[in-house]
BAKOLNU-43788 format. One record per residue: y, x, z of N, C-alpha, C, O, CB in turn. Coordinates in steps of 0.2 Angstrom, whole numbers, plus 2048, in hexadecimal, padded with zeros to 3 digits. Glycine has a CB too. Example, Ala and Ser with C-alpha at 12.3 -4.5 7.8 and 13.67 -1.06 7.14 Angstrom:
<atoms>
7E48428277EA83E8277F08428277EF84782A7EA83982D
7F58408237FB8448248008408278068438287FD84681D
</atoms>
This chain:
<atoms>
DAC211C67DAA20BC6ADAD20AC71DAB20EC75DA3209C69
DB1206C72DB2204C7ADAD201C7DDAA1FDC7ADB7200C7C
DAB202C84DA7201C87DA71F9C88DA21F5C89DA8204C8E
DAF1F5C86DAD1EEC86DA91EBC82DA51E7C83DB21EAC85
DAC1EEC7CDA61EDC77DA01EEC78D9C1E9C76DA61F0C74
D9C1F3C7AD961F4C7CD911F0C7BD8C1F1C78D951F6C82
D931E8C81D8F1E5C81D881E6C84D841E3C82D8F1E4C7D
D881EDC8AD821EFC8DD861EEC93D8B1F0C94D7E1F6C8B
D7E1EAC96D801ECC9FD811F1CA2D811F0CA9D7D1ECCA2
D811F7C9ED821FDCA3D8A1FECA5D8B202CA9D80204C9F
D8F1F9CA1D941FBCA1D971F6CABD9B1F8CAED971FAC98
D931F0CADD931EFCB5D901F6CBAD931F8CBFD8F1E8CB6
D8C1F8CB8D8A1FDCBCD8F204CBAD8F209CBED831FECBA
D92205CB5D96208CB5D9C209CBAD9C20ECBED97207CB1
DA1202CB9DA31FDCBEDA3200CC4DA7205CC6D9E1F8CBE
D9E1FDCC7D9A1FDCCDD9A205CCFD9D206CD5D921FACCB
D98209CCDD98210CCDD9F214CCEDA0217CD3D95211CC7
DA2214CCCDAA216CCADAF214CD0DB2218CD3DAD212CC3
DAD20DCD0DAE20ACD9DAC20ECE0DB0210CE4DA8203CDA
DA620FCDFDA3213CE3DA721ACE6DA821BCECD9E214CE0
DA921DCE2DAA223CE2DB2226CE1DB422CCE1DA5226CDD
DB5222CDFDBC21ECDDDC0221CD9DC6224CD9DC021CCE4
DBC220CD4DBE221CCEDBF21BCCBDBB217CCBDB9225CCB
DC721BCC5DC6216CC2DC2215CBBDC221ACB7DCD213CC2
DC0211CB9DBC20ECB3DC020ACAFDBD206CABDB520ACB4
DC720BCAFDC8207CA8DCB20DCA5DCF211CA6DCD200CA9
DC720AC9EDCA20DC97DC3213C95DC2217C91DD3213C99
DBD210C9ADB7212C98DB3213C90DB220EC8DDB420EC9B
DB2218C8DDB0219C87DA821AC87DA521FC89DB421DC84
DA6215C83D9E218C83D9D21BC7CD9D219C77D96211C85
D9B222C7FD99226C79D91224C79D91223C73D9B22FC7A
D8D224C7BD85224C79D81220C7DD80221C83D8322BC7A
D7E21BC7AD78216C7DD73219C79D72219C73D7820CC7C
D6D21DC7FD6721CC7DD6321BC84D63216C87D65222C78
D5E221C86D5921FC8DD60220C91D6121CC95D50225C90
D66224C91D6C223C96D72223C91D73226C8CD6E22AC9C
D7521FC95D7D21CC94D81220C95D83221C9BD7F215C99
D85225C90D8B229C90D90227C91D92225C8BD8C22BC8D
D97227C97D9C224C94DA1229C95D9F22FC98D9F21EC97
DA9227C93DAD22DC95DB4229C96DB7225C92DAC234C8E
DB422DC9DDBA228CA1DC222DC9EDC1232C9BDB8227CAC
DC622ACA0DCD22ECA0DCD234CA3DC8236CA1DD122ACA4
DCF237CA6DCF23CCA9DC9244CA9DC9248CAEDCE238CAD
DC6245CA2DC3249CA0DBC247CA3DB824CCA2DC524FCA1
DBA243CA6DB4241CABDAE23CCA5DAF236CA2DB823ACB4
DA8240CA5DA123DCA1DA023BCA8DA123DCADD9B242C9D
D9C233CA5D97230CABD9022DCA7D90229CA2D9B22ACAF
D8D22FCABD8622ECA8D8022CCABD7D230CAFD84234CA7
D7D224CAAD7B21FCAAD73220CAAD71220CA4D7F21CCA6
D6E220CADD68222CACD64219CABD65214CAED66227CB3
D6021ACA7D5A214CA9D5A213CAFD5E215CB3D53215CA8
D5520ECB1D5420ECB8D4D213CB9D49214CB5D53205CBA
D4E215CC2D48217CC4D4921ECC4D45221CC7D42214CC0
D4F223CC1D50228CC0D5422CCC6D59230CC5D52228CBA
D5322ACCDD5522CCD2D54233CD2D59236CD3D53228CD8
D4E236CD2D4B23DCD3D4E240CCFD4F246CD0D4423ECD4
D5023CCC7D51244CC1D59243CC3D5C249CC4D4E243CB6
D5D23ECC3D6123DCC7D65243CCBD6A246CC9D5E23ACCA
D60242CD2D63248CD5D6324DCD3D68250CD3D61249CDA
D5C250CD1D5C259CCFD6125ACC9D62260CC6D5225DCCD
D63255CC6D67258CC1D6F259CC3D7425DCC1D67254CB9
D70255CC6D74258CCAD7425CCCFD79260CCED77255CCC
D7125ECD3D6E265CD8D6E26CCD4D71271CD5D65263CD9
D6A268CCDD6A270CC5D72272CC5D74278CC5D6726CCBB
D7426ECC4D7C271CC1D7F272CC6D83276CC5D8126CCBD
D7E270CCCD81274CD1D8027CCD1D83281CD1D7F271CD5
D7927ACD3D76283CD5D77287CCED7928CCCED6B285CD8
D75283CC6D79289CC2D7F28BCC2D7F291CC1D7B289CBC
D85288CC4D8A289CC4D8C28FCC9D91293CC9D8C283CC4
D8828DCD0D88293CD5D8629ACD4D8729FCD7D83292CDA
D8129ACCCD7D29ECCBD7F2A3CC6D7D2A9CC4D7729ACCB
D8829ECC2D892A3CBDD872A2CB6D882A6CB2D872AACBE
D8329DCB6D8229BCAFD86293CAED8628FCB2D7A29ACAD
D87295CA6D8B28FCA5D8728BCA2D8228BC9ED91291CA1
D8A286CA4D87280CA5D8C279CA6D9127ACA8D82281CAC
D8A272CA3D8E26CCA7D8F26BCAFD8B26DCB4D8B268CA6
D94269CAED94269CB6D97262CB8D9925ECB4D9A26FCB8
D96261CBFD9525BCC1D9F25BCC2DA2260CC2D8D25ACC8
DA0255CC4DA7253CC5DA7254CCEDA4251CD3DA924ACC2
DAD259CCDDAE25CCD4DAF256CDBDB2250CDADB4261CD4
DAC257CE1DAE251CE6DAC24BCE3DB0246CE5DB4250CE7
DA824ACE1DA4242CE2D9B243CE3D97247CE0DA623DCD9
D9A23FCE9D95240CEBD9123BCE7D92235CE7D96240CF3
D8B23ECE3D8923BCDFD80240CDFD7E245CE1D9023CCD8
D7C23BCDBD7C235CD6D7D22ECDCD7B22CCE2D74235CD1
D8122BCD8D80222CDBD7F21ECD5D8021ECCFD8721ECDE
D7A21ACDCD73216CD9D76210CD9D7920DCDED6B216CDD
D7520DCD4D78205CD3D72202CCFD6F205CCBD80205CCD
D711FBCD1D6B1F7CCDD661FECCCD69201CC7D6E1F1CC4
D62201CCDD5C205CCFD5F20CCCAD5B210CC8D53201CCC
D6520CCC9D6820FCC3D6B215CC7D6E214CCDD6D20BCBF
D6B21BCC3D6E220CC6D75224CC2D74227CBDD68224CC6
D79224CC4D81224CC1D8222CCC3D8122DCC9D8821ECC5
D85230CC0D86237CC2D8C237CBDD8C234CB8D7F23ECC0
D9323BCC0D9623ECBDD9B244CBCD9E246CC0D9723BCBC
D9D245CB6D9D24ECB3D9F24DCB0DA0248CACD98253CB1
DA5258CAFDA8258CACDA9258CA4DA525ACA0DAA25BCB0
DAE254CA2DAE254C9ADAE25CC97DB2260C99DB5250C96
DA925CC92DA9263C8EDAF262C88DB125EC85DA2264C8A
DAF268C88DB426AC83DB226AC7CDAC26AC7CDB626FC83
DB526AC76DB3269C71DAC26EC71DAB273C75DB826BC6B
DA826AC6CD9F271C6DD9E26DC66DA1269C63D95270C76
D97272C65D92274C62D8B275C61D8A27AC64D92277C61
D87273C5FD81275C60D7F27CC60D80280C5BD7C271C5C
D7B27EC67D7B285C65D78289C61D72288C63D7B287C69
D7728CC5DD72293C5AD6D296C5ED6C297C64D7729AC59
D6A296C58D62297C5BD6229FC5ED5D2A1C61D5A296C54
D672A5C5DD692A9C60D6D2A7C69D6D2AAC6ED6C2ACC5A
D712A2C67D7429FC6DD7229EC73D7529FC78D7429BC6C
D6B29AC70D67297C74D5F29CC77D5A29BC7BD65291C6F
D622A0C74D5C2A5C74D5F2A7C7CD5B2A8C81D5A2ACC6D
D642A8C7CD672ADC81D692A8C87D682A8C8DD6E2B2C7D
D6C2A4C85D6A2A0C8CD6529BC8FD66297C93D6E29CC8C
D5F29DC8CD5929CC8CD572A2C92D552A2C98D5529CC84
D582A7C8DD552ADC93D582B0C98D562B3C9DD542B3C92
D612ACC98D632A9C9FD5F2A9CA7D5E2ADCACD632A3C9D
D5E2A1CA4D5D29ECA8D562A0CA9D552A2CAFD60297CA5
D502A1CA5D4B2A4CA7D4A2AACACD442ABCAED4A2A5CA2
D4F2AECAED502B4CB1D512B1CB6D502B4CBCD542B9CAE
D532ABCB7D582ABCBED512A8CC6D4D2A3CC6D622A1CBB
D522AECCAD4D2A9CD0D4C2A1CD0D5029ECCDD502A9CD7
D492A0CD2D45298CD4D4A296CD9D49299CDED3C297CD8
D4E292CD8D5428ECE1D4E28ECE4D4828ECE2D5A283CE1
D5028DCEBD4E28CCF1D51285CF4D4E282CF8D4F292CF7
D54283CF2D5927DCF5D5B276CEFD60273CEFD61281CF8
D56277CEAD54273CE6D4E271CE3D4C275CDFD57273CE2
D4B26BCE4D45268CE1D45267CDAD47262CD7D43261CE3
D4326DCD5D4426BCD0D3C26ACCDD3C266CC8D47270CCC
D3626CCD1D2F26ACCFD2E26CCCAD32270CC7D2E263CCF
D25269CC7D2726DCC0D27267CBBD28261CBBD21273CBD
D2526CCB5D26267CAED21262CACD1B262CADD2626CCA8
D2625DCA9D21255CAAD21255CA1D26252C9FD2724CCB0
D1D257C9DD1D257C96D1B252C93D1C250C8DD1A25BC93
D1824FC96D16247C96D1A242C96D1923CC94D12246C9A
D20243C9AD2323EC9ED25238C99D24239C93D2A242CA1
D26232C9CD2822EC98D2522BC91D28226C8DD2D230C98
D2122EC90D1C22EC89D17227C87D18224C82D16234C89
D13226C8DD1121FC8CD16218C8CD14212C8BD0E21FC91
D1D21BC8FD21214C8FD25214C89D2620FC86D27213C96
D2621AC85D2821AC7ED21217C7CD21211C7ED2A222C7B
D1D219C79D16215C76D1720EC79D1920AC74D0D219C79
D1720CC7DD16205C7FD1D200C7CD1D1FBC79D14205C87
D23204C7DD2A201C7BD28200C71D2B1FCC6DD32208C7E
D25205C70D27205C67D21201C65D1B202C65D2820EC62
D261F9C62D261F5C61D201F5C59D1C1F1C57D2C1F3C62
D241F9C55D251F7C4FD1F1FCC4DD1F1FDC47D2D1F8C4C
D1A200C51D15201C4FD101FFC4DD0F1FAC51D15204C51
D0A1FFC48D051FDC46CFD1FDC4FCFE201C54D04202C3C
CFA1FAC4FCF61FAC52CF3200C52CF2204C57CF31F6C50
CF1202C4BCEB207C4BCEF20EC4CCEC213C4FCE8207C42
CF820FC4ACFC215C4DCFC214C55CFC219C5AD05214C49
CFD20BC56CFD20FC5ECF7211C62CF7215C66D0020BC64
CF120EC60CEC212C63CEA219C62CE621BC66CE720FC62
CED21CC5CCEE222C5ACF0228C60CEF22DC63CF3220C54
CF6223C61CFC228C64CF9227C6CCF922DC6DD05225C64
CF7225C70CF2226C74CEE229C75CEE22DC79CEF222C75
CE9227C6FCE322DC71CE8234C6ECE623AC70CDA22BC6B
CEC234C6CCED23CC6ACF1240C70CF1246C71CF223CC61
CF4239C76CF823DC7CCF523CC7FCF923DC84CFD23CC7E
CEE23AC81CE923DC85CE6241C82CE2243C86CE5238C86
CE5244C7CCE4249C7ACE724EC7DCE4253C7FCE6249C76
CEE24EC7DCF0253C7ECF2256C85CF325CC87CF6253C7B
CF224FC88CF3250C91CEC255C92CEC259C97CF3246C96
CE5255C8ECDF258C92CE1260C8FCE0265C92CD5254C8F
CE4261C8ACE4268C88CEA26AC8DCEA270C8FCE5269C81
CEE267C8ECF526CC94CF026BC9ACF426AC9FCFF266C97
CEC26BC9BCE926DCA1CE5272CA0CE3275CA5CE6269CA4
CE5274C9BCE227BC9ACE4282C95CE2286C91CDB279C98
CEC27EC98CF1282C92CF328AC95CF628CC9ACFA27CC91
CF128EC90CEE295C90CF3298C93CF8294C93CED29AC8A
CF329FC98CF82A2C9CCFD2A4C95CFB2A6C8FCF42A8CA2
D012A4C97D092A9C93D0D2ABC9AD0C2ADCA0D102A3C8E
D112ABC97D192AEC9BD192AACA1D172A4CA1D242ACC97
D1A2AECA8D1A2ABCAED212A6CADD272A8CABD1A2B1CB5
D1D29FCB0D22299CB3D2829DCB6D292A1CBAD1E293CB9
D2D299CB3D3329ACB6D39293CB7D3828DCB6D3629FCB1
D3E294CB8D4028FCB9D4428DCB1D49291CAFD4528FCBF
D40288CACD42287CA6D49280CA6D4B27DCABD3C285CA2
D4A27FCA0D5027AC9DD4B273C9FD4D26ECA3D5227BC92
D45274C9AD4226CC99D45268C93D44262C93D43267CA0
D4A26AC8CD4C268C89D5026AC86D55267C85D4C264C8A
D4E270C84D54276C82D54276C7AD5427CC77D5127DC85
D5626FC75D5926FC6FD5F271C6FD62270C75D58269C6C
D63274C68D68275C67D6D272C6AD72275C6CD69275C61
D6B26AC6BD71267C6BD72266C75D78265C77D7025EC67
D6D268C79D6F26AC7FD71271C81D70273C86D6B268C82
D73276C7CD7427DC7DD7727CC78D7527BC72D6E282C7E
D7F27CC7AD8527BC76D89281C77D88284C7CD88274C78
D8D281C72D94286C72D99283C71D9927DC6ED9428BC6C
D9E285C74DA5282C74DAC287C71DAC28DC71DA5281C7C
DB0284C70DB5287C6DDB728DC6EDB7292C6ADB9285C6F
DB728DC76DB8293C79DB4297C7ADB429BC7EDBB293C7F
DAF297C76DA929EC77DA429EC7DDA02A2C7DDAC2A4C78
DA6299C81D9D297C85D99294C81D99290C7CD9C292C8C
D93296C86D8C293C84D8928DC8BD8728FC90D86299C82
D8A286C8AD89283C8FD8027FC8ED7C27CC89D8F27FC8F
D7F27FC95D7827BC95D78274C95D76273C9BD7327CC9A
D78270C93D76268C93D72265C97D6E268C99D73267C8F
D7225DC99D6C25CC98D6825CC9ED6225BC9ED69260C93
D6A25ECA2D64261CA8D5F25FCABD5B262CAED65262CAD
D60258CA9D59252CADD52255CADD4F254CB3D5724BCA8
D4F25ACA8D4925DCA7D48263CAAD42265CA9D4825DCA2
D4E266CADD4B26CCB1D4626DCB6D44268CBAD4F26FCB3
D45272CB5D3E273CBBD3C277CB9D3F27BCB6D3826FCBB
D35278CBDD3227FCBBD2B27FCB6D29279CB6D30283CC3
D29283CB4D26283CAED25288CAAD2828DCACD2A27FCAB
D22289CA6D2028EC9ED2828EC9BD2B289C9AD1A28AC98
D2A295C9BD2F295C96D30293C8FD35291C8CD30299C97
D27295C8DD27294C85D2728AC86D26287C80D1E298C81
D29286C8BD2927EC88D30280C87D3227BC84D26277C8C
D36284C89D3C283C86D3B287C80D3E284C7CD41285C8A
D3828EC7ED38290C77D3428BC71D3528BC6AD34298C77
D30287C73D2E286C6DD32281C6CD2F27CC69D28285C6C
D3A27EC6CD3D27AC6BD4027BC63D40278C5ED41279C70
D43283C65D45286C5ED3F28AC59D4028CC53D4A28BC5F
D3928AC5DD3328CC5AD30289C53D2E28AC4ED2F28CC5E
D32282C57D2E27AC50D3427AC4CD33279C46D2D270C53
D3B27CC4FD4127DC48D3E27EC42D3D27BC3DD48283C49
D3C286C44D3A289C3ED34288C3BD34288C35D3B28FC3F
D2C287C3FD28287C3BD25282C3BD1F283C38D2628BC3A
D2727BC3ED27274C3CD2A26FC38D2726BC34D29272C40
D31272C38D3626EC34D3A270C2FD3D26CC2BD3926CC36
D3A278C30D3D27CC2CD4627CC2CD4A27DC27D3B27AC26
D4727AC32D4E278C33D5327FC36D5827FC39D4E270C38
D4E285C36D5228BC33D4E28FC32D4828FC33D5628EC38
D52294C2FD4E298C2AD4A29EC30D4A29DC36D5529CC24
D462A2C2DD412A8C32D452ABC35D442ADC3AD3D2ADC30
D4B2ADC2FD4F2B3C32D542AFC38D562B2C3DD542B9C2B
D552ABC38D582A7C3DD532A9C44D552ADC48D5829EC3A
D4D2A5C45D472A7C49D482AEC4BD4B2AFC50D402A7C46
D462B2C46D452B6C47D4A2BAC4DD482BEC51D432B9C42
D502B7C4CD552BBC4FD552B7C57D572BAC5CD5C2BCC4B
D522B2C58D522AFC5ED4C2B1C62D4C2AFC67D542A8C5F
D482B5C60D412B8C62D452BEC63D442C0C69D3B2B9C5C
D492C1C60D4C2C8C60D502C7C69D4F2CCC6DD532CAC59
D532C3C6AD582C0C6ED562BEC72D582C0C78D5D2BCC6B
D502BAC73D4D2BAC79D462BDC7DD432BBC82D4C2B5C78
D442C2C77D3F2C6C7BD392C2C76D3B2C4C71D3F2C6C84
D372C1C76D312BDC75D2E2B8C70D312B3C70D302BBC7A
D282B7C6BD2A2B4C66D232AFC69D1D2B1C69D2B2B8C5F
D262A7C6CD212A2C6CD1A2A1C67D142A1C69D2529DC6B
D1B2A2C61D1729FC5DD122A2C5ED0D29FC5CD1929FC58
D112A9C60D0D2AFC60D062AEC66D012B0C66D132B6C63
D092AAC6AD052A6C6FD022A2C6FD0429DC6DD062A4C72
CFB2A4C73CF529FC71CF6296C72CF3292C6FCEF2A1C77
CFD296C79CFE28EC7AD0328DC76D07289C79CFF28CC80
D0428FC6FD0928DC6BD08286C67D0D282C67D0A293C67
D02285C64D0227FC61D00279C65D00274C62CFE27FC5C
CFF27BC6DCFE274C70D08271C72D0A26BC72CF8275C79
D0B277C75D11275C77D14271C6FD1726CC70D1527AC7A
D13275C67D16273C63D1326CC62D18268C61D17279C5F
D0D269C62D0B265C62D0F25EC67D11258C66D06268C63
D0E261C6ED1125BC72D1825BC71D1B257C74D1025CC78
D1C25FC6ED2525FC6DD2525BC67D2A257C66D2A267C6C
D1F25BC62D23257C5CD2024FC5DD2324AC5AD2025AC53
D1924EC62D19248C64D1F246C67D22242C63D14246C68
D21246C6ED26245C70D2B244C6AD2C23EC69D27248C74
D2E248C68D34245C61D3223FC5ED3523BC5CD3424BC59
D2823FC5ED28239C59D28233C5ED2A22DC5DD20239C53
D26234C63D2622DC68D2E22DC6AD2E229C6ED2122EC6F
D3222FC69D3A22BC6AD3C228C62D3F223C61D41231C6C
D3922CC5FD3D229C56D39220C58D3C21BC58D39230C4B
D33221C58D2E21BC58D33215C5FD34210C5DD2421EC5A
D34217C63D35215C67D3F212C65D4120CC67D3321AC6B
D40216C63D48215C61D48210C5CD4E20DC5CD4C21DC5E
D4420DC58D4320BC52D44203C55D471FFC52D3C20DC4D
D40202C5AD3E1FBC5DD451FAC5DD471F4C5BD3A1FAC63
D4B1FEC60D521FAC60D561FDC5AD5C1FBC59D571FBC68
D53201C57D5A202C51D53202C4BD4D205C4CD5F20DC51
D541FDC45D4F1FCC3FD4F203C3AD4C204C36D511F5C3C
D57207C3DD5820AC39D53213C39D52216C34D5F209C38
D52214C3FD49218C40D44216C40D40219C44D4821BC44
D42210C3BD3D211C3BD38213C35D32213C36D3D20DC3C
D3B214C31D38219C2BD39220C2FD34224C2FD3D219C23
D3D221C33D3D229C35D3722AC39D3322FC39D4422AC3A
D36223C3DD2F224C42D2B225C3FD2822AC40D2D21DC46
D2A221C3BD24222C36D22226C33D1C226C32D2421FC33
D2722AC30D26232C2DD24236C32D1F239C30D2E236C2B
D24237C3AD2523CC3DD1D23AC40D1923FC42D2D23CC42
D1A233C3FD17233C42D12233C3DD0C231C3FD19230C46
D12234C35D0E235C30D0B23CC30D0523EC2FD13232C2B
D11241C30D10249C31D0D24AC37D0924FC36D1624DC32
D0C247C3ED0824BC44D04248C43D00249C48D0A24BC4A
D00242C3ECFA240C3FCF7244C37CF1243C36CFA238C40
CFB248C34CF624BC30CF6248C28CF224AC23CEF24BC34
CFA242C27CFD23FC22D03244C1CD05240C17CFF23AC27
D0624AC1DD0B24BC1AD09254C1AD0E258C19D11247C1E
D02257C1AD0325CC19D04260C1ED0325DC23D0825CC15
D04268C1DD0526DC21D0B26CC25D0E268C22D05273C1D
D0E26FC2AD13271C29D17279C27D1527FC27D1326FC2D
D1D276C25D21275C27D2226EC23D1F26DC1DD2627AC28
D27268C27D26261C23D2F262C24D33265C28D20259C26
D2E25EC1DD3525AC1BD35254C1DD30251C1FD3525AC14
D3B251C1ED3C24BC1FD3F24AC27D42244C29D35248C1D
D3E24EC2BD4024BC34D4624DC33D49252C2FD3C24FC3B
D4A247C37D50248C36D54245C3BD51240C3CD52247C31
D59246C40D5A242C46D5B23BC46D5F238C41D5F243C49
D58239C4BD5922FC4BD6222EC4AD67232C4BD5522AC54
D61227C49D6A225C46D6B222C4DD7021FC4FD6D21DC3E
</atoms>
């Protein structure tokens, strides 16, 4: 799809942006509209389009890839000499270099660049803060249209639920500086045999197990790999999540969140909304034990 096409206003702020920093924008391609606007200019250069209001994740994700990149872990990287993010209509525009062919990575993959980045000191010279598990949750609930009354009062009281138990969420592994969103598909492999991090907006500091239990619900949520798969990324990263007392609150709040984007996604695509509605049928206790059948990525 060309960005003429698009037919989204992100593509003036795009524009507008590219101007800025003087880069040209024609021959713009938008790979991805969802909460940020993906494009991909000529020149190997990703530009990436935030909602509005995202000034602060904004900065530290670019700040993040900086100091990884200082730090020897591979990672995205921001596009050299442009002084960035620029903010256009309350919008925040950052841009970086194109990856090479990838992959989503292996839960062995991911295991290892997980304990990475976990080893590595706290910067001193970046606000990464900590982790916001909540984030954005009531404006997904309030956006998804296409829910019944009685599901959205549901989903309320159940994330006020959960916000009073993370306040009394059991000691584990000392906070460190985590991902914040460390699925396969931001912990990628590439042609050439790196392993790169994604994604950065959610770093901060934090429990490490909220980045293990991402591949933790793989396996005994969804079943979307097998034990001996697990088991080997337990092998690989020292430590097995599940085994921990704060295991079913984090696994709990990672599969809400999944279900408050699918629900949320549905209001502009009709075509998740059976998905919403599965995902949101299983965490209310409608479909059985887990592990559940049926989740599957939004279109």
């Amino acid at each position: 799809m060309t960005a003429e096409l698009a037919g989204d206003e992100t593509l003036s702020v795009l524009r507008e942006a590219c101007s800025h920093v003087g880069i040209d924008a024609a021959g713009a391609e938008l790979l991805r509209l969802s909460e940020n606007a993906i494009y991909k200019l000529p020149g190997s250069v990703v530009v990436r389009i935030s909602r509005p209001g995202q000034q602060v994740a904004a900065r530290r994700e670019v700040d993040v890839a900086r100091w990884l990149e200082a730090s020897g872990v591979q990672a995205v990287q921001v596009t050299p000499g442009v002084e960035q993010p620029v903010e256009v209509d309350g919008r925040s525009v950052t841009f970086w270099r194109e990856l090479p062919p990838h992959y989503n990575g292996t839960p062995v993959q991911v295991a290892a660049a997980l304990r990475q980045l976990h080893r590595l000191a706290t910067p001193t010279d970046v606000n990464l803060g900590e982790v916001a598990p909540f984030v954005r949750l009531n404006e997904r609930i309030d956006a998804a249209h296409t829910l019944t009354a009685d599901d959205r009062r549901w989903m309320y009281d159940h994330l006020a639920e959960l916000r009073q138990q993370w306040d009394d969420l059991p000691k584990g592994l000392p906070w460190c500086v985590i991902h914040g969103d460390a699925w396969g598909g931001n912990v990628v492999s590439t042609n050439d045999g790196r392993v790169l991090l994604l994604d950065l907006e959610r770093t901060s500091i934090g429990p490490p197990e909220w980045d293990l239990v991402h591949t933790a619900i793989k396996w005994s949520s969804f079943d979307w790999i097998s034990m001996k798969q697990y088991a080997e990324f337990c092998d690989v990263y020292g430590d097995d999540v599940t085994n921990w007392a704060g295991f079913a609150l984090l696994r709990d709040i990672r599969e809400f969140r999944m279900t408050t984007m699918a629900a949320q996604s549905a209001t502009r695509n009709p075509g998740d909304q059976t998905q919403a509605a599965h995902r949101l049928a299983c965490i209310r206790g409608k479909r059985g034990m887990r592990p559940w059948n049926g989740w599957k990525p939004l279109g």
